[in-house]
Structures are given as structure tokens and as C-alpha cells.
DSSP file (Angstrom, degrees, kcal/mol; ACC not computed):
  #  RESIDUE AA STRUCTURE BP1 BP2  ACC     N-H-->O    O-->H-N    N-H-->O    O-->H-N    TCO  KAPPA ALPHA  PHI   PSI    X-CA   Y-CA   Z-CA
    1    1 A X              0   0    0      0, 0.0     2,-0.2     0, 0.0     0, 0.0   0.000 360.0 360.0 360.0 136.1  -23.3   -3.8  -15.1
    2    2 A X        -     0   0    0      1,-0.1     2,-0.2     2,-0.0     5,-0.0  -0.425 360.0-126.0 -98.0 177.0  -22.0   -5.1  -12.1
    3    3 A X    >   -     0   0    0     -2,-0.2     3,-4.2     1,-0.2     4,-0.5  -0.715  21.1-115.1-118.7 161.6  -19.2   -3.0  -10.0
    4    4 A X  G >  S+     0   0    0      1,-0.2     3,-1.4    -2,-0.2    -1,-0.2   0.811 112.8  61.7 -76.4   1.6  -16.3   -4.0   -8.9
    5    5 A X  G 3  S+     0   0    0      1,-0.2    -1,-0.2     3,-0.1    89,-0.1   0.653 100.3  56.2 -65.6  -6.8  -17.2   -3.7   -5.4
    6    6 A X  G <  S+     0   0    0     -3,-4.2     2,-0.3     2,-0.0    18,-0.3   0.229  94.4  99.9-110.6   8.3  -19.8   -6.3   -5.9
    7    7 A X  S <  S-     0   0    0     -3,-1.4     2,-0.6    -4,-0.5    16,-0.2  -0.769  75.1-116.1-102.8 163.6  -17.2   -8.9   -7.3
    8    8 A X  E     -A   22   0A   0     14,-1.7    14,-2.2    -2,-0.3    79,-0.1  -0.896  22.0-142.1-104.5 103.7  -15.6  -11.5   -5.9
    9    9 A X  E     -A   21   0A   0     -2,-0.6     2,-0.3    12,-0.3    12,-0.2  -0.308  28.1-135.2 -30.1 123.8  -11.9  -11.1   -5.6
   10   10 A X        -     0   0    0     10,-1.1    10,-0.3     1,-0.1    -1,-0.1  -0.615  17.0-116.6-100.4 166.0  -10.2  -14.6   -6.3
   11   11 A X  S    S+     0   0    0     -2,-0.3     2,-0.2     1,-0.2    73,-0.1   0.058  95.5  50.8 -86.8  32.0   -7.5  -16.4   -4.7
   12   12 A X        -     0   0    0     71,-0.1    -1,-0.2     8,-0.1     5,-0.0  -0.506  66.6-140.1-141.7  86.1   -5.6  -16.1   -7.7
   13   13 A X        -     0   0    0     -2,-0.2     6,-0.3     4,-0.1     7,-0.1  -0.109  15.2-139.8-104.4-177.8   -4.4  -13.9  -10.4
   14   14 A X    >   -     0   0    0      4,-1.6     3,-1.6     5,-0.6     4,-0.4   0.052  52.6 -22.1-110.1-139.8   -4.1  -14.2  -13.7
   15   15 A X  G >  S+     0   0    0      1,-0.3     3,-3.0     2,-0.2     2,-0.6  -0.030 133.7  18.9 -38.9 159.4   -1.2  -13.1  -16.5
   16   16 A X  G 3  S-     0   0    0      1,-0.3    -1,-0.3    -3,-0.1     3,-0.1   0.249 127.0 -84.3  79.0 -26.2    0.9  -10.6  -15.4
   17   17 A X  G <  S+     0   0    0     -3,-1.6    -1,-0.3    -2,-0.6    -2,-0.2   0.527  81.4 162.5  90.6  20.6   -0.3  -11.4  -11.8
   18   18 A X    <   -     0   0    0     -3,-3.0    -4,-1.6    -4,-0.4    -1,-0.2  -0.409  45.6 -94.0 -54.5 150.2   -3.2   -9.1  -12.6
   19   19 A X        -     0   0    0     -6,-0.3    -5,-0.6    -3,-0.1     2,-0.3  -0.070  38.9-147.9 -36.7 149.8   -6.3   -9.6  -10.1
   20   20 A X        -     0   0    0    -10,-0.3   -10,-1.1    -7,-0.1     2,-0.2  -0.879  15.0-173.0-104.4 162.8   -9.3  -12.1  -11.0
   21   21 A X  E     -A    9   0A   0     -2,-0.3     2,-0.3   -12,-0.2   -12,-0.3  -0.986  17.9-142.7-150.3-156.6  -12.3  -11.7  -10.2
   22   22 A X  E     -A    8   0A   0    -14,-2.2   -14,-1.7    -2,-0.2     2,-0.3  -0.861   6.1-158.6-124.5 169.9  -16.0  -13.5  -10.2
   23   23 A X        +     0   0    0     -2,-0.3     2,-0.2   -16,-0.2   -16,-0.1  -0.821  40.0 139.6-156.1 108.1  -19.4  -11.9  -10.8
   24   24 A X        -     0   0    0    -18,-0.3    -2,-0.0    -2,-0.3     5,-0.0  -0.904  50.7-171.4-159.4 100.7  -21.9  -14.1   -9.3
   25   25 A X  S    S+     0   0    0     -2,-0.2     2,-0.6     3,-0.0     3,-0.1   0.248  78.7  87.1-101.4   4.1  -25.2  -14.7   -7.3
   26   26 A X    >   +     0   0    0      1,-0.1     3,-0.7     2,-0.1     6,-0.2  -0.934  51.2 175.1 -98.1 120.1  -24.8  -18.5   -7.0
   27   27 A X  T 3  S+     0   0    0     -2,-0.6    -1,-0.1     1,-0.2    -2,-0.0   0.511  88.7  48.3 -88.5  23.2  -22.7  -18.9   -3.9
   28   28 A X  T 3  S+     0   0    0     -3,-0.1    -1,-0.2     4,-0.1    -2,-0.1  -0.065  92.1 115.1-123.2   9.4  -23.0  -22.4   -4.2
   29   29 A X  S <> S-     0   0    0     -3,-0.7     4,-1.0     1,-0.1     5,-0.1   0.054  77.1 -96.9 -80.8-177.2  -22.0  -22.1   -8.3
   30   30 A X  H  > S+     0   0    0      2,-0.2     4,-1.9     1,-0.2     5,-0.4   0.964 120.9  44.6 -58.5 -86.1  -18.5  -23.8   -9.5
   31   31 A X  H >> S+     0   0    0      1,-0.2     4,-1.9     2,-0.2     3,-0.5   0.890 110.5  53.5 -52.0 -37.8  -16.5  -21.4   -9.4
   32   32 A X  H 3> S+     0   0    0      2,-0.2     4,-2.2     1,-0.2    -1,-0.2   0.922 112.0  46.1 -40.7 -53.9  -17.6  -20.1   -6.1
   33   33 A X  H 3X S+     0   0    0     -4,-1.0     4,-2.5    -3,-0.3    -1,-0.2   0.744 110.9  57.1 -65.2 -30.0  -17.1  -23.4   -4.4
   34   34 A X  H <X S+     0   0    0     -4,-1.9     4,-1.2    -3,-0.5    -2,-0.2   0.837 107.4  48.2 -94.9 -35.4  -13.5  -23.6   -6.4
   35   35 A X  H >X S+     0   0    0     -4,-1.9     4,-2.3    -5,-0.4     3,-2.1   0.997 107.4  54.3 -72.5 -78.6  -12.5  -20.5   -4.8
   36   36 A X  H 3X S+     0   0    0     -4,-2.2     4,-2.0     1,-0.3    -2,-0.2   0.703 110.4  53.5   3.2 -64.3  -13.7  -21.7   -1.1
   37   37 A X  H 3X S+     0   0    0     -4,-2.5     4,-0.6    -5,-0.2    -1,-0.3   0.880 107.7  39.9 -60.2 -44.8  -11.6  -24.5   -1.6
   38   38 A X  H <X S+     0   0    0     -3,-2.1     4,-2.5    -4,-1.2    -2,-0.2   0.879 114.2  57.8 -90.7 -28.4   -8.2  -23.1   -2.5
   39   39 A X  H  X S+     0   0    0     -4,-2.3     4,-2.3     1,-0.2     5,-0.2   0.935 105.5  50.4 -55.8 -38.5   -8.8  -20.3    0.2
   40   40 A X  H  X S+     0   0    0     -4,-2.0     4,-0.7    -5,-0.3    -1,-0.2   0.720 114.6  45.4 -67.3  -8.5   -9.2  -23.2    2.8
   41   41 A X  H  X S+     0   0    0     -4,-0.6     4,-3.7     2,-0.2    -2,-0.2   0.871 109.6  54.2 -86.1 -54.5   -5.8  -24.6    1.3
   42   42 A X  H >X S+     0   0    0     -4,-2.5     3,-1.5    -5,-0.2     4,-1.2   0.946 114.1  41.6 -54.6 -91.9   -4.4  -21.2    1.5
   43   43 A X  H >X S+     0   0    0     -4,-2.3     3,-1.4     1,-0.2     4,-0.8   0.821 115.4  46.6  -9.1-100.9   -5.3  -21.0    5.2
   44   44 A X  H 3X S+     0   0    0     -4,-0.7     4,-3.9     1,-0.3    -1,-0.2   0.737 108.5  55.3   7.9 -67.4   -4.4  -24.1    6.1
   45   45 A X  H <X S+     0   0    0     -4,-3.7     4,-3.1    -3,-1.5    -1,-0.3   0.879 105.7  55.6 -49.8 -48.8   -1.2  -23.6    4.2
   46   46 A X  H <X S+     0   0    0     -3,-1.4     4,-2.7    -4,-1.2     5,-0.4   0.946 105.4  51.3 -71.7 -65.8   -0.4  -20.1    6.5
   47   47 A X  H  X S+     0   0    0     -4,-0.8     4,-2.4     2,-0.2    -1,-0.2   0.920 103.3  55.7 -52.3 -39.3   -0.7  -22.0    9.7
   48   48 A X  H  X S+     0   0    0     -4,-3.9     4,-4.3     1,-0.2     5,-0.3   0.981 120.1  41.7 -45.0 -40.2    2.0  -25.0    8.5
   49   49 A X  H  X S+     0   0    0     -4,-3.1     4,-2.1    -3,-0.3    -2,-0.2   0.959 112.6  45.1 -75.5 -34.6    4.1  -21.9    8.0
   50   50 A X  H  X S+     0   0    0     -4,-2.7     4,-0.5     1,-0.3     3,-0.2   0.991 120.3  43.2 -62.4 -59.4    3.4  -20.0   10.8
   51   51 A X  H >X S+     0   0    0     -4,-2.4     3,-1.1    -5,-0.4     4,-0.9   0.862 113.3  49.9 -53.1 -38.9    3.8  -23.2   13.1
   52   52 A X  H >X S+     0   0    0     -4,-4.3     4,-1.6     1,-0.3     3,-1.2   0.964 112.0  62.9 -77.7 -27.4    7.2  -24.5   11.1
   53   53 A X  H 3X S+     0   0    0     -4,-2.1     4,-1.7     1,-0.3     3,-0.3   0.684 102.3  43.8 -17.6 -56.7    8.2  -20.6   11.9
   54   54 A X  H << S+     0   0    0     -3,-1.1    -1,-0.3    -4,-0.5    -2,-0.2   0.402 106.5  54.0-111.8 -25.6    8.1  -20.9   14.8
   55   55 A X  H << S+     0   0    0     -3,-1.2    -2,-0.2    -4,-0.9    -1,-0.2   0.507 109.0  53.2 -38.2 -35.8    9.7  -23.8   15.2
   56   56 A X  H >< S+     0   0    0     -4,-1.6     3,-2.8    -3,-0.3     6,-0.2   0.846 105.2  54.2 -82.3 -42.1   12.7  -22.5   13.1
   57   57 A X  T 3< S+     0   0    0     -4,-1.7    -1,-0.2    -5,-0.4    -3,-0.1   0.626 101.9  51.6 -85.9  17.2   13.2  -19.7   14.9
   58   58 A X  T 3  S+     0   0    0     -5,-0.0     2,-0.6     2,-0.0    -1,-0.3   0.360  92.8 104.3-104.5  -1.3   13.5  -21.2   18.1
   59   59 A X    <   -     0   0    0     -3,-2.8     3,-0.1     1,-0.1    -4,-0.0  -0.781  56.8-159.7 -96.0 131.2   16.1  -23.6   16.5
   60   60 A X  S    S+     0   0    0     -2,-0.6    -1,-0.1     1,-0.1    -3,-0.1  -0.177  93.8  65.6 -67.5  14.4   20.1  -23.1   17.2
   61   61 A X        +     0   0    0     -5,-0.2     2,-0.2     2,-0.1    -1,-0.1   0.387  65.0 123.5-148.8 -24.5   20.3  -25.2   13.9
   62   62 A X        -     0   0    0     -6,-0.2     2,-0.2    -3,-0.1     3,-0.0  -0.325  50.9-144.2 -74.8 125.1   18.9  -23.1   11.3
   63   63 A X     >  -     0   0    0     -2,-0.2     4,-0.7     1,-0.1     3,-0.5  -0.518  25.9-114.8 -88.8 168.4   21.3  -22.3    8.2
   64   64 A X  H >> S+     0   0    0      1,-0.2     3,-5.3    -2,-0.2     4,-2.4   0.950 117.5  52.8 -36.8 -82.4   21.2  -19.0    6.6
   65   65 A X  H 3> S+     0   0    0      1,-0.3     4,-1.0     2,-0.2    -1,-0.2   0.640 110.1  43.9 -50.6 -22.1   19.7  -20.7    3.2
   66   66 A X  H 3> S+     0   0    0     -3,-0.5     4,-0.6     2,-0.1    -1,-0.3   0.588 113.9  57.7-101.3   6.4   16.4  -22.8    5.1
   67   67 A X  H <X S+     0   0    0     -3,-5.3     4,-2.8    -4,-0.7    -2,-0.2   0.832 107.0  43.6 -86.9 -75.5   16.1  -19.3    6.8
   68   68 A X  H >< S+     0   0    0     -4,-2.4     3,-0.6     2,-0.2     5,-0.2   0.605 116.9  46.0  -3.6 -80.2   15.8  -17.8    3.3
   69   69 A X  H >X S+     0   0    0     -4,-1.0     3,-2.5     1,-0.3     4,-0.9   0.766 107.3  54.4 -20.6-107.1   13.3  -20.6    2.0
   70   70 A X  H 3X S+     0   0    0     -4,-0.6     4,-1.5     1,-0.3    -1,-0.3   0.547 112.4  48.0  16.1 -65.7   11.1  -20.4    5.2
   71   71 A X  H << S+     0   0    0     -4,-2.8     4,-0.3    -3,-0.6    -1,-0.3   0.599 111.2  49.2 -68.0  -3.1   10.8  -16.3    4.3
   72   72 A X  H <> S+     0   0    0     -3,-2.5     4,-1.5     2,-0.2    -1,-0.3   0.571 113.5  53.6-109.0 -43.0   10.0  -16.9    0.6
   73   73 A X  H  < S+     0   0    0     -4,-0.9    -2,-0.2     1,-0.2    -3,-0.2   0.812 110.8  34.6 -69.7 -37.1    7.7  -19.1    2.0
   74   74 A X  T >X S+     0   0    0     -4,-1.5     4,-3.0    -5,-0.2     3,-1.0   0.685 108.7  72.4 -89.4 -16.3    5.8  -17.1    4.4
   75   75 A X  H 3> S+     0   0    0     -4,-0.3     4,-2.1     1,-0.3    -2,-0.2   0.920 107.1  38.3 -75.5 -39.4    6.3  -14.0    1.6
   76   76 A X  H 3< S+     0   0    0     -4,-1.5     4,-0.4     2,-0.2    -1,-0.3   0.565 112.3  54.6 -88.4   0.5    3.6  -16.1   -0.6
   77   77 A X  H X> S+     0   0    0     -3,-1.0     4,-2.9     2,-0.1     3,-0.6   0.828 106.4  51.9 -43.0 -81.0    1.6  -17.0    2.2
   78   78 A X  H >X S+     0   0    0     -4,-3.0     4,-3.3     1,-0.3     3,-1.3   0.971 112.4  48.9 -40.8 -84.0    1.3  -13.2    3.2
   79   79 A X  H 3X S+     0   0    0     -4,-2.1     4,-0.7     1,-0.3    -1,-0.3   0.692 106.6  51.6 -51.4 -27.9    0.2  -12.5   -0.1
   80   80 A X  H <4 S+     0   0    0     -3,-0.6    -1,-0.3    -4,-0.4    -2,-0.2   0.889 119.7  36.4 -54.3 -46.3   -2.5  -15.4   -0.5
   81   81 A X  H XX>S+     0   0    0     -4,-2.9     4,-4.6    -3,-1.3     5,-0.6   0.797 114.9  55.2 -89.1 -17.1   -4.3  -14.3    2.9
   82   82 A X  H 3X5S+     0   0    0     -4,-3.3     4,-1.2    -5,-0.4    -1,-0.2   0.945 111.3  47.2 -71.6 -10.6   -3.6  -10.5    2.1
   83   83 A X  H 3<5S+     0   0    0     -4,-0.7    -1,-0.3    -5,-0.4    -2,-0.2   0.254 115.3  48.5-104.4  12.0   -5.5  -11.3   -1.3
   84   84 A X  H <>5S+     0   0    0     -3,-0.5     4,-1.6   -73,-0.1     5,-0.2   0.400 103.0  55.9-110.2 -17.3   -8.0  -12.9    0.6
   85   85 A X  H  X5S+     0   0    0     -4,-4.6     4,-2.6     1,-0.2     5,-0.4   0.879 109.9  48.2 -65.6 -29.9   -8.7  -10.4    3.3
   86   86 A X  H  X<S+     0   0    0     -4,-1.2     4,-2.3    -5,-0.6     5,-0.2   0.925 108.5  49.5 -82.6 -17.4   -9.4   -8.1    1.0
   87   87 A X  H  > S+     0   0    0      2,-0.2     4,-1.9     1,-0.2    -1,-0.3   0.929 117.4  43.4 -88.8 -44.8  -11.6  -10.1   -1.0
   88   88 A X  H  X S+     0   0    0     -4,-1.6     4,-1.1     2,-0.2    -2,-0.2   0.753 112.2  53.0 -29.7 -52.7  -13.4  -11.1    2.3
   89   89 A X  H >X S+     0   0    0     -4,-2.6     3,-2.1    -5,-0.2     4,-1.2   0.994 111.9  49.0 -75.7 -64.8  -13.5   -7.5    3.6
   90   90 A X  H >X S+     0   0    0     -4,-2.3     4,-1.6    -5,-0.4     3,-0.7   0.954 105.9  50.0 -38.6 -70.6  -15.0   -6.5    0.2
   91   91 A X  H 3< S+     0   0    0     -4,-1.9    -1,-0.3     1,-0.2     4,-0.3   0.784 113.0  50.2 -47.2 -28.6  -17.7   -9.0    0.0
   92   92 A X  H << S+     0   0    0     -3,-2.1    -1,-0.2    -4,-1.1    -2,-0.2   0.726 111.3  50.7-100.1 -13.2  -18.8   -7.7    4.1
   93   93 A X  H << S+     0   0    0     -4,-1.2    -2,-0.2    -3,-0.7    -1,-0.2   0.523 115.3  43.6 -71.8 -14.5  -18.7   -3.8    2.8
   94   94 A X  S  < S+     0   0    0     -4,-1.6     2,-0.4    -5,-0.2    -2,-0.2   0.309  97.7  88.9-126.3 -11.2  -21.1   -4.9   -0.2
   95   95 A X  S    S-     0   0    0     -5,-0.3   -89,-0.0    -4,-0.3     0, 0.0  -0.939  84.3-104.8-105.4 141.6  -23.7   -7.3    1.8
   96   96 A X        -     0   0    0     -2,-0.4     3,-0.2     1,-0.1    -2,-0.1  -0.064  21.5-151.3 -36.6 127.4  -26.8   -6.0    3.4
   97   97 A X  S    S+     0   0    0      1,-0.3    -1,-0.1     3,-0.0     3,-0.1  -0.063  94.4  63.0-110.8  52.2  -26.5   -5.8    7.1
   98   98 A X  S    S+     0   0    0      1,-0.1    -1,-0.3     2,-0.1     2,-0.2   0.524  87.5  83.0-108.6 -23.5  -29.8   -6.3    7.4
   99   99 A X  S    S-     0   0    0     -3,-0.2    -1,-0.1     1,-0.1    -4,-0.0  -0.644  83.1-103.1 -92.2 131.9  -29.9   -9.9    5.9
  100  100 A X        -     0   0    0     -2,-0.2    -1,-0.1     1,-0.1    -2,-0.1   0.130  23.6-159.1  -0.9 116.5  -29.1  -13.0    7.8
  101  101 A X              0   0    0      1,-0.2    -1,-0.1     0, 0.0    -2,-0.1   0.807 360.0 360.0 -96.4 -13.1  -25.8  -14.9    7.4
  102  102 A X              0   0    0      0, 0.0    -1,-0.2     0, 0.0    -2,-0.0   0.246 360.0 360.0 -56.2 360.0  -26.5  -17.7    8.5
């Protein structure tokens, strides 16, 4: 049986906003690859926010209500990368550090 330290945390959860996760040795499988993808999105995604952030808050202009948005915005952000550190962080406590990563 595998443990859950040897699963792969997803960038997604399911009902209930419960955790997925994957149990795998292909990292080059479907799902593996499908996960990869929506973490680069995810990424991606936090730096437009960070940058329009940063933008906003340099702005005399900004109403209460695109302030809101903006924070709703980074609030799901924060929670995609935090649910991808850990999933990251997991996966480097649970590989060999003897073996090559390259």
C-alpha cells in the first residue's frame, strides 16, 4: 500500500474541497503531465496577480470594490501555490537524495 507521503498532492481538490491526490511511478503518465500543466497555469496565474497588485496599489484610482476583487483574487492564488508547495515539498522529503534529478 502506498503512503500518503509517497503521493502526489494535486492542484486540485475534489467535493467538499477535500485534497486529491495521485499514486504513481510514471512521471511522464497522464495524469502526472495534467497536473504539471495546471501548476504551470497556477504559477503563471500568481505572477499576473502579483504584477496587477502591484500596480493597484500604487494607483490613486483604486475603488474600494476592484480593491476587494483584486484580494479575492490573490486569496485563490495563495491557496493554489500553498497547495502546491506542499505538494512539491512532499514529493522532495520522499525522493532519494542519492538519485539524480536531472
Amino acid at each position: 500500500m502506498t503512503t500518503p507521503n509517497e503521493l502526489r498532492l494535486l492542484p486540485w481538490s475534489g467535493p467538499g474541497d477535500k485534497p486529491c491526490y495521485l499514486s504513481t511511478d510514471d512521471p511522464d503518465g497522464y495524469m502526472s503531465r495534467l497536473a504539471d500543466s495546471i501548476e504551470a497555469i497556477q504559477l503563471g496565474t500568481a505572477s499576473e496577480l502579483l504584477e496587477e497588485a502591484s500596480e493597484t496599489l500604487d494607483s490613486q484610482d483604486t475603488s474600494l470594490d476592484e480593491m476587494r476583487c483584486l484580494v479575492q483574487e490573490l486569496a485563490g492564488a495563495l491557496r493554489d501555490i500553498l497547495r502546491l508547495a506542499t505538494s512539491r515539498g512532499r514529493l522532495l522529503a520522499t525522493s532519494d537524495p542519492r538519485e539524480p534529478t536531472c
